[in-house]
C-alpha positions as CSV (number, residue, x, y, z in Angstrom):
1,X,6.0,-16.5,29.1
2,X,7.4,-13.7,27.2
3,X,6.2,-9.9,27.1
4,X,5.7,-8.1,24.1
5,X,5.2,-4.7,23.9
6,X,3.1,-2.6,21.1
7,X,4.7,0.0,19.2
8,X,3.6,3.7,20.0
9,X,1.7,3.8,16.7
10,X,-1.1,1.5,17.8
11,X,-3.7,3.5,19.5
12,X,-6.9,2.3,18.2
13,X,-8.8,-1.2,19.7
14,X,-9.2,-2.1,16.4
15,X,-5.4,-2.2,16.2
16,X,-4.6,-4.2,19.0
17,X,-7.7,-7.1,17.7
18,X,-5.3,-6.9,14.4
19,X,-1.8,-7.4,16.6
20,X,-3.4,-10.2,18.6
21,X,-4.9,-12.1,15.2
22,X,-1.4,-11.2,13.4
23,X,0.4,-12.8,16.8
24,X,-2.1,-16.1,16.6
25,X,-1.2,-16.3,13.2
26,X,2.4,-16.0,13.5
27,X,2.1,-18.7,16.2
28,X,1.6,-17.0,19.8
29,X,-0.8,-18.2,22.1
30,X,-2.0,-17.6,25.9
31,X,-2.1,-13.8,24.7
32,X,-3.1,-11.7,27.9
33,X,-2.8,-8.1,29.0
34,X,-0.3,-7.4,31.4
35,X,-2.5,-5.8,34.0
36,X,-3.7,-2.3,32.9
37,X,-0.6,-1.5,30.4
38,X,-3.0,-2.2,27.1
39,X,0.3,-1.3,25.3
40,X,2.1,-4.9,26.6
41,X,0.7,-8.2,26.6
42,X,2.0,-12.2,27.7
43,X,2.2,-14.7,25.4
44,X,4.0,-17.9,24.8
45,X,6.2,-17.4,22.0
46,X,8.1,-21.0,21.8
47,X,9.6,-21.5,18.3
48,X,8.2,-18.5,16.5
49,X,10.4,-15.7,18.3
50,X,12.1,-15.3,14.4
51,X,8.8,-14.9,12.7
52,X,7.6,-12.8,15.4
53,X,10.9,-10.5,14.9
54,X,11.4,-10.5,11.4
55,X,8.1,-10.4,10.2
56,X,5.4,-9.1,12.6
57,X,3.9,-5.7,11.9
58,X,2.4,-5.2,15.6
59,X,5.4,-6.1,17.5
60,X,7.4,-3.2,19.1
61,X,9.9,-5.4,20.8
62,X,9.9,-8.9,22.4
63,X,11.8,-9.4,25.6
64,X,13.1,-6.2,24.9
65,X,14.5,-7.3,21.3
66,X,13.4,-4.6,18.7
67,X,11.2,-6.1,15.6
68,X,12.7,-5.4,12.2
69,X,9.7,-3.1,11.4
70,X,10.0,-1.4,14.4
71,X,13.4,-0.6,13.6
72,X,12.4,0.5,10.0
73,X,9.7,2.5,10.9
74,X,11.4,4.7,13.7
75,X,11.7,8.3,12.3
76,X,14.9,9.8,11.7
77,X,14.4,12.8,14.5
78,X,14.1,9.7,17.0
79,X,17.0,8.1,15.7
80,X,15.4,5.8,12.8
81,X,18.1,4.9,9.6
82,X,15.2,3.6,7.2
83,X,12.3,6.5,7.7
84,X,13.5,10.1,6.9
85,X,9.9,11.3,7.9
86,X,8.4,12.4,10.8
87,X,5.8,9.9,10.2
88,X,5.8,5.9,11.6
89,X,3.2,5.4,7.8
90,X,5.9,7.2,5.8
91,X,9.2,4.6,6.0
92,X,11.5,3.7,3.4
93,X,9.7,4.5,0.0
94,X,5.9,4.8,1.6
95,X,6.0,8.5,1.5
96,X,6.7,9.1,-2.3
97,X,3.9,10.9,-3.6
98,X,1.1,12.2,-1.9
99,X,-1.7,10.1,-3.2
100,X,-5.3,10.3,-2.0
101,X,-6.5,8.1,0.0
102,X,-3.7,6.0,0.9
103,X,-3.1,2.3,2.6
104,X,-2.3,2.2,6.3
105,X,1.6,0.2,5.9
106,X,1.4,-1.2,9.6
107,X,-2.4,-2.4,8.9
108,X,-1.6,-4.1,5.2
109,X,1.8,-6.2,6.4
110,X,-0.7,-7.1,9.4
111,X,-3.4,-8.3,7.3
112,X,-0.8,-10.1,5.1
113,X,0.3,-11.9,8.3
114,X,-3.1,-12.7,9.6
115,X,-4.1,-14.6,5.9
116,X,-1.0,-16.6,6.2
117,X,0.7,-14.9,3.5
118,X,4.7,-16.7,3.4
119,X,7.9,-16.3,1.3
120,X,7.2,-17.1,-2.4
121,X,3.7,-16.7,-2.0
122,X,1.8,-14.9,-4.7
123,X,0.0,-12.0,-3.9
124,X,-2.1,-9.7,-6.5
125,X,-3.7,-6.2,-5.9
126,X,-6.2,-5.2,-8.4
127,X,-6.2,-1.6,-7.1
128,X,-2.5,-0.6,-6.6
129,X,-3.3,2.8,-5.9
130,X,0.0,4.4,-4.5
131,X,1.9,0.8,-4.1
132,X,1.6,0.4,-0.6
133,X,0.3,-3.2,-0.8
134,X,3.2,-3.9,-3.0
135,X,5.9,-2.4,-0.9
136,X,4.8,-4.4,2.0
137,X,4.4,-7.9,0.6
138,X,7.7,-7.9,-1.6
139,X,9.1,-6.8,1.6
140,X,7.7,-10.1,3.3
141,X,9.3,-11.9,0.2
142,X,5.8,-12.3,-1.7
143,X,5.8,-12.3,-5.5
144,X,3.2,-9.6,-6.7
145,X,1.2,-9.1,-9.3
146,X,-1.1,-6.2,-10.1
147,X,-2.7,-3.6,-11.8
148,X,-4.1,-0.3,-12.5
149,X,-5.8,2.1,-14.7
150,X,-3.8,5.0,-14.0
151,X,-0.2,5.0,-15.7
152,X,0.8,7.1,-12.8
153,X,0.4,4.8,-9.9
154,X,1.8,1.6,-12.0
155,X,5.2,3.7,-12.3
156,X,4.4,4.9,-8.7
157,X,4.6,1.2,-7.4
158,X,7.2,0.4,-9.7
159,X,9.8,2.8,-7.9
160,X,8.6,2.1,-4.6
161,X,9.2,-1.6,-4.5
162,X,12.1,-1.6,-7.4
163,X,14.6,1.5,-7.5
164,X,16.3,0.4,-4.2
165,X,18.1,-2.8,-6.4
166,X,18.9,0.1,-9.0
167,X,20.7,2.7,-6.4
168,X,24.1,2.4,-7.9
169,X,22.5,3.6,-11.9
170,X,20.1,5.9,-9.5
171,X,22.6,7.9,-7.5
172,X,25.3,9.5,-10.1
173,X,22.5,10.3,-12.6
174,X,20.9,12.5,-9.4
175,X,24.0,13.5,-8.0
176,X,24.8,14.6,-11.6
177,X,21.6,16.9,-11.7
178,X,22.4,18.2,-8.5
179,X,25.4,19.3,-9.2
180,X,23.6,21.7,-11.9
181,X,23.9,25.6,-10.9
182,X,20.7,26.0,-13.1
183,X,18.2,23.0,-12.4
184,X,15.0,23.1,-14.3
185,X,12.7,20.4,-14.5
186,X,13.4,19.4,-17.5
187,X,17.1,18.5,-16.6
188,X,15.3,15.6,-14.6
189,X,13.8,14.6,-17.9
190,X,14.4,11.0,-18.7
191,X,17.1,10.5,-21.7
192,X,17.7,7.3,-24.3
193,X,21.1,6.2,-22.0
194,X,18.8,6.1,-18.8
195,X,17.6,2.2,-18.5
196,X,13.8,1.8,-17.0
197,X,14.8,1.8,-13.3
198,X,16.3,6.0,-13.3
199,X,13.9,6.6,-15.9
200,X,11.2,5.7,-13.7
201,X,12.8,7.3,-10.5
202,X,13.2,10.3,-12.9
203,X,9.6,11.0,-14.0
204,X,8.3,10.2,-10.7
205,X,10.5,12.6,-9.1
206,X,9.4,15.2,-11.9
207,X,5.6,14.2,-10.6
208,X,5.9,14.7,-6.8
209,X,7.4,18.4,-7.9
210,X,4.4,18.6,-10.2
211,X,2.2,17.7,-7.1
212,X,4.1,20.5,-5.2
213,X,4.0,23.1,-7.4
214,X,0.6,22.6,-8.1
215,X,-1.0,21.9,-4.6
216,X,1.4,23.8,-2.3
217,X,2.4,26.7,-4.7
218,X,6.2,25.8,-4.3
219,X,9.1,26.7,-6.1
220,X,9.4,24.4,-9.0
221,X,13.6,23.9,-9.0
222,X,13.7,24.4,-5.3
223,X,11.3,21.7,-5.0
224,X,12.8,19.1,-8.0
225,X,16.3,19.3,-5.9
226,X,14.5,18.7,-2.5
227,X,12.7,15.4,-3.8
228,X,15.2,13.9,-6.1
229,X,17.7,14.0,-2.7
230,X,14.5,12.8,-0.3
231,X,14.0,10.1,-3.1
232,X,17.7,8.8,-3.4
233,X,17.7,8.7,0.2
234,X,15.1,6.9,0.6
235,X,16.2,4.4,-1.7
236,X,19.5,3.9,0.0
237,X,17.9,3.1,3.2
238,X,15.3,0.8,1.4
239,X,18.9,-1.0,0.0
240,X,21.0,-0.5,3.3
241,X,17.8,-2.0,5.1
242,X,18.2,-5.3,2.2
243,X,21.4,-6.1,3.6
244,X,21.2,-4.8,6.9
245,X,17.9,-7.2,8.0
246,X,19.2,-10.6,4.9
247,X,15.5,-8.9,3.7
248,X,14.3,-11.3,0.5
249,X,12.3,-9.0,-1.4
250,X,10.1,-10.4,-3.6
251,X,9.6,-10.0,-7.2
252,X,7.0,-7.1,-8.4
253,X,5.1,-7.6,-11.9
254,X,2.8,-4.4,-11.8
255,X,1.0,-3.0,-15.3
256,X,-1.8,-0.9,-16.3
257,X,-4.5,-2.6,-16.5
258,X,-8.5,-3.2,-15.2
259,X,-9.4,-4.9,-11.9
260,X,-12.6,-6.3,-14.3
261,X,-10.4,-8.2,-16.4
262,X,-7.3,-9.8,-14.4
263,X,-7.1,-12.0,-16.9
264,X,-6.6,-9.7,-19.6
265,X,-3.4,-8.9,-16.9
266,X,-1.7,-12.0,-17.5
267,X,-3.3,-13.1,-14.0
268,X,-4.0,-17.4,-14.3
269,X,-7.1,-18.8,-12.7
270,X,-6.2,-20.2,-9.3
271,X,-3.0,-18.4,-9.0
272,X,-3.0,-16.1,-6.3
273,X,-2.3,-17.0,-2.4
274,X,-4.0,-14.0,-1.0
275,X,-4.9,-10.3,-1.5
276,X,-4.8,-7.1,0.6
277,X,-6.7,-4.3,-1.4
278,X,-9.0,-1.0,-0.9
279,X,-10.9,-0.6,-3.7
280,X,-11.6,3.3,-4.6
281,X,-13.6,5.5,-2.4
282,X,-16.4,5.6,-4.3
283,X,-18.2,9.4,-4.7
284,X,-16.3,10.6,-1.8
285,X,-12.6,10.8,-4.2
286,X,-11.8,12.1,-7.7
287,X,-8.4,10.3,-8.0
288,X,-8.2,11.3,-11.7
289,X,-8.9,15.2,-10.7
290,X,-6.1,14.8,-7.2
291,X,-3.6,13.7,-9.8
292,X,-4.7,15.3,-12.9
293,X,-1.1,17.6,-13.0
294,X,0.7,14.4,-12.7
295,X,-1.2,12.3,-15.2
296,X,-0.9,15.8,-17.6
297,X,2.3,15.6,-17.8
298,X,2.6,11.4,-18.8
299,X,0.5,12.5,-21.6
300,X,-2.4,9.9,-20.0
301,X,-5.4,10.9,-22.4
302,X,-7.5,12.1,-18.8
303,X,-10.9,12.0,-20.8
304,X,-10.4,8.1,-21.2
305,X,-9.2,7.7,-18.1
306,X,-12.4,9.3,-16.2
307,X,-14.1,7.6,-18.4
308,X,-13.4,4.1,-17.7
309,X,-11.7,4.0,-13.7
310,X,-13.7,2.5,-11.2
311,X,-15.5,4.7,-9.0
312,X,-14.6,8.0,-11.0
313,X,-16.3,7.3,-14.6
314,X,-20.2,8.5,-14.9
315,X,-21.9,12.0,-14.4
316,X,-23.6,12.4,-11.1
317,X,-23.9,10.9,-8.1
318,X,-26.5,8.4,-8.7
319,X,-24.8,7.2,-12.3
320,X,-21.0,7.1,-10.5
321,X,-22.6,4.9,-7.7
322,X,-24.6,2.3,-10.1
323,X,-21.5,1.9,-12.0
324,X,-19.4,1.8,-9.2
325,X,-21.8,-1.0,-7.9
326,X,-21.4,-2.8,-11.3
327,X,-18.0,-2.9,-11.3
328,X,-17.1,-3.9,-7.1
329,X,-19.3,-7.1,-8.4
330,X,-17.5,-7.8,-11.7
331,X,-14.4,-7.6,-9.1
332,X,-15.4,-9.9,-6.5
333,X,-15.8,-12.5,-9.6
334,X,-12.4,-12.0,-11.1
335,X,-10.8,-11.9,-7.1
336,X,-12.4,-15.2,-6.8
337,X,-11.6,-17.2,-10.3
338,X,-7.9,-15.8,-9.4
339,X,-7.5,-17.0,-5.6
340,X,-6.5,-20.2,-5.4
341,X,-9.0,-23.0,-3.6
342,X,-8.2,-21.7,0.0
343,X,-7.3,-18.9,-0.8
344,X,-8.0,-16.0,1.4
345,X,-8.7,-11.8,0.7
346,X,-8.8,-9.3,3.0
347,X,-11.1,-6.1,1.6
348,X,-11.0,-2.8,3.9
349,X,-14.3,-0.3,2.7
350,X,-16.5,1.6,3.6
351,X,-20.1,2.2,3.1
352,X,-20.7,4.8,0.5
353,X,-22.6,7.9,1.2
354,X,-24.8,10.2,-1.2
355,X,-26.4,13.5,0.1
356,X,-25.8,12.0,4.1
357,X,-27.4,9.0,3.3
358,X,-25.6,5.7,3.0
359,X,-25.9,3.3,-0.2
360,X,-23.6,0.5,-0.9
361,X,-22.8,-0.7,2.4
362,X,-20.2,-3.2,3.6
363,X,-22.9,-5.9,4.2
364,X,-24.1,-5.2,0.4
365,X,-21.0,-5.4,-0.8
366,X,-20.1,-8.9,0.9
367,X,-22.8,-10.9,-0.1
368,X,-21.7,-9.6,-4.0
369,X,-18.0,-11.6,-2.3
370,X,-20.3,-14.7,-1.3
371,X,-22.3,-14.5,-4.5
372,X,-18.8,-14.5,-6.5
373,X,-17.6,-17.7,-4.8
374,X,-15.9,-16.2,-1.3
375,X,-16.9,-17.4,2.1
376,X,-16.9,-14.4,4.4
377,X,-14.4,-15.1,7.7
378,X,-14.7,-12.4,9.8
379,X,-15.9,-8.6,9.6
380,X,-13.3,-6.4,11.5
381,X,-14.9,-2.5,12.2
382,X,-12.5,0.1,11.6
383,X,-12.3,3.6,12.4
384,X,-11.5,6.5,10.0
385,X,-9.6,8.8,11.7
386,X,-9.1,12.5,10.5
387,X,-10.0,11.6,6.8
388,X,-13.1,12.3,4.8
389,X,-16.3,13.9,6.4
390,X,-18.0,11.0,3.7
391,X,-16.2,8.1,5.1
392,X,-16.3,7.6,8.9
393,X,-16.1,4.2,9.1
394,X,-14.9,1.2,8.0
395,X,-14.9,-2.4,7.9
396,X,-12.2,-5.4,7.3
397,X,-13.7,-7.9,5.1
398,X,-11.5,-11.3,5.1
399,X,-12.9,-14.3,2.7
400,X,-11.8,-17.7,1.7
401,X,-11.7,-19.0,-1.3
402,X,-13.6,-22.8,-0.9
């Protein structure tokens, strides 16, 4: 038998059902509590100790071996190379931008595991929201494919799972701008030498200052200079962690465009090996009005973009929620003509609430899945800890494609 202890950061039950389906998957079994430590279990490993290691979210250490995440996700005031946070959520790129409403990074490369997602598997996310899907299954040496509406959070996954195989154009064009006695913001601004990769890291970097000046009330140049050295940093571990751990990342072909049309995205019928998506918190988030500074300042034509993003366009609560209703449906169809036949998807949401009472719930929502063509697998209940007063609860929705 060999022991395998949990990392600090699982604290919830839910969390340890997820690290015993991600072990099963990975290829443990006889998984038992040791005792009353609820932090360290048995299990018979065999000839999946390297999977486990390299590839298990869950896994703190094994015999005492550290697991790769483990290792990236310890912050830097612990002694951590790859997380310059405080935060265990927050390694490598993860923390670039504060976006609303963000994935959970432990939870997603879990759920990866758990659908049986391996190298050169295709994965698509038809929300990428702030890339955190992306990060974590190029990371596990998935292709991925995906989309948004917002301009900001296609460049926004773009950096985060690209700019580390660009450091060496990255860091003299940022150590260049620090060495300015006079910084302003529009220094940062992207120029016609700059390929796509700084230009990118550039504007992003111009957009978390954006965020800061405008949520936080910070100093604009004292706030450019702090993020474009957090950012290069980050990227350096994200490329010292490449080499360090033989990591494979895999390719990443994001672009704007509409979780109602993955077609129109360039993504074939019967493509996809699996997806790992939250779609948007419907009534309870304005992402267009969270980022609205941001989006300004890419020149995204915000009118449009309200009018047409899932879960944001329509006036009221009643009209945002039928549309919203509308569209989760025309998604569940285009998840399933793009999953291949045994395909699997794994949705986390909650039930929507209006005025304290709830409409749209998970169960609603899951029999649109089954309508489309999915066979629900399991229903995993999920806390929501410390976020919205709207959204206390949710659930894991995993379906196969038959």
């Amino acid at each position: 038998m060999n022991l395998i202890q949990l990392p600090r950061s699982v604290q919830f039950l839910y969390e340890e059902h997820l690290a015993r389906l991600e072990f099963e998957a990975l290829g443990c079994h006889d998984i038992d509590r040791v005792g009353d430590r609820w932090d360290q279990m048995t299990a018979t490993v065999n000839g999946t100790r390297s999977a486990l290691i390299d590839r298990s979210a869950y896994l703190g250490t094994l015999d005492g071996t550290p697991s790769v995440y483990e290792q990236l996700t310890k912050p830097k005031y612990q002694g951590g190379r790859f997380n310059r946070t405080r935060s265990v959520n927050q390694y490598l790129t993860h923390w670039i931008y504060p976006y609303q409403g963000k994935f959970h990074p432990q939870m997603v490369r879990g759920l990866f595991n758990i659908l049986g997602v391996k190298r050169g598997h295709v994965v698509a996310e038809p929300f990428l929201g702030s890339g955190t899907a992306a990060v974590e299954a190029s990371l596990l040496g998935a292709r991925v494919v995906g989309v948004d509406l917002s301009p900001l959070c296609v460049m926004l996954a773009r950096v985060k799972t690209t700019a580390w195989s660009a450091v060496d154009d990255i860091r003299p064009r940022v150590h260049k701008l620090l060495a300015k006695a006079a910084l302003t913001l529009d220094d940062a601004t992207a120029t016609k030498r700059d390929g796509q990769a700084v230009s990118d890291f550039l504007t992003i970097a111009r957009m978390v200052t954006a965020s800061d000046v405008a949520r936080r009330g910070r100093d604009e140049v004292a706030s450019l200079r702090k993020n474009l050295e957090a950012m290069l940093e980050s990227v350096e571990a994200y490329a010292a962690a490449v080499r360090e751990f033989n990591l494979r990342p895999g390719a990443v072909d994001v672009a704007v465009g509409d979780c109602r049309d993955l077609q129109a995205a360039g993504i074939r019928k019967n493509s996809v090996d699996a997806i790992v998506t939250s779609p948007p918190y419907s009534i309870a988030l304005d992402y267009v009005k969270n980022d609205e500074h941001a989006l300004a300042q890419l020149d995204v034509e915000i009118p449009h973009l309200r009018n047409v993003m899932t879960g944001v366009r329509g006036r009221g609560a009643a009209q945002k929620l039928q549309l919203y209703n509308d569209d989760m449906q025309v998604m569940f169809q285009q998840v399933a003509r793009v999953l291949k036949p045994g395909g699997r998807a794994a949705f986390v949401i909650g039930d929507a609430t209006v005025d304290g009472e709830e409409y749209t719930t998970t169960e609603v929502m899951a029999s649109w899945a089954v309508t489309a063509g999915l066979r629900l697998e399991r229903t995993i209940p999920k806390i929501v800890f410390g976020l919205y007063s709207v959204m206390k609860d949710e659930d894991i929705l995993v379906f196969r494609k038959e």
